[in-house]
C-alpha positions in Angstrom: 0.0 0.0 0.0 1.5 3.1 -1.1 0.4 6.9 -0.3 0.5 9.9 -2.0 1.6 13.5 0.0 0.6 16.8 -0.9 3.4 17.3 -2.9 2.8 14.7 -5.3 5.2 12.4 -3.0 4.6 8.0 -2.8 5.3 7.0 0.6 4.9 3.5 1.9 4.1 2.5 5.8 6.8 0.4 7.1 5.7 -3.1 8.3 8.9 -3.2 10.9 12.0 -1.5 11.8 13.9 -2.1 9.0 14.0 -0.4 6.1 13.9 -2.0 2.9 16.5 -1.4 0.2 15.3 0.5 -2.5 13.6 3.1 0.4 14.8 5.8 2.3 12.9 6.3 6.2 10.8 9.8 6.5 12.4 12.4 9.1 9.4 14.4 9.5 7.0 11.3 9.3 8.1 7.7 11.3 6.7 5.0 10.3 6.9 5.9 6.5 9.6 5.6 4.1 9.9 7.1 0.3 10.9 5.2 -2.6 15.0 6.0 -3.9 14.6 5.2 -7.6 18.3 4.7 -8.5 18.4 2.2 -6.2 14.7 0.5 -7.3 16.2 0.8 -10.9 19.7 -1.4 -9.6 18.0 -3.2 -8.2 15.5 -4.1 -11.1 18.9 -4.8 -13.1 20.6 -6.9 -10.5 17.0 -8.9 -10.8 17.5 -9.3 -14.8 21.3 -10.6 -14.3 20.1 -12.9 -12.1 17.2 -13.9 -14.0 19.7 -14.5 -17.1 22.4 -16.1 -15.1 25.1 -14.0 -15.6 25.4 -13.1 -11.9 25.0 -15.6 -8.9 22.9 -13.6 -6.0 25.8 -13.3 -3.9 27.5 -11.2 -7.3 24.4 -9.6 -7.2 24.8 -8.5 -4.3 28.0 -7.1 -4.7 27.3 -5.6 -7.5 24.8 -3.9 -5.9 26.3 -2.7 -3.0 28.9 -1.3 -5.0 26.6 0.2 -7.6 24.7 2.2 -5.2 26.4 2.1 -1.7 24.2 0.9 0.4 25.2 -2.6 1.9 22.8 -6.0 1.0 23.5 -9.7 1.5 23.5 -12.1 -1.2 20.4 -14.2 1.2 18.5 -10.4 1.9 18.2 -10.2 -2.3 17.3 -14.0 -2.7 14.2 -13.3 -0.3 13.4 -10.2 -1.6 13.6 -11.7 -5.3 11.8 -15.1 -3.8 9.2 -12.5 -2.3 8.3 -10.2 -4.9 9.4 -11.7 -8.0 
């Protein structure tokens, strides 16, 4: 479930305390994190290599990490990818 602000904003409520990669936790609002679309998009592509088998998850993940700097394990992506498709 997704919301939209005032300003034209999508915001998610966050099921736990973690945030999940691809998001980036509200200062002004707790409980509600906003969608970092570089990261989605990586993320997207590290799904596709995968897919294809050019990259193992825990390349993947790497590749990840290094592509947009925020840290994710090789099992994290697998459930995510296991998860959402």
């Amino acid at each position: 479930m997704s919301l939209l602000t005032k300003q034209g904003e999508v915001i998610i409520p966050l099921k736990g305390s973690t945030i999940p990669f691809g998001y980036e936790q509200l200062e002004d609002k707790p409980g509600y994190a906003k969608p970092l679309l570089t990261e989605l998009e990586a993320l997207e592509e590290a799904k596709d290599y995968i897919r294809q088998g050019a990259f193992s998850y825990r390349e993947a993940a790497t590749w990840l990490s290094a592509t947009t700097g925020r840290t994710i394990s090789a099992q994290a992506l697998h459930k995510m990818i296991k998860k959402n498709g």
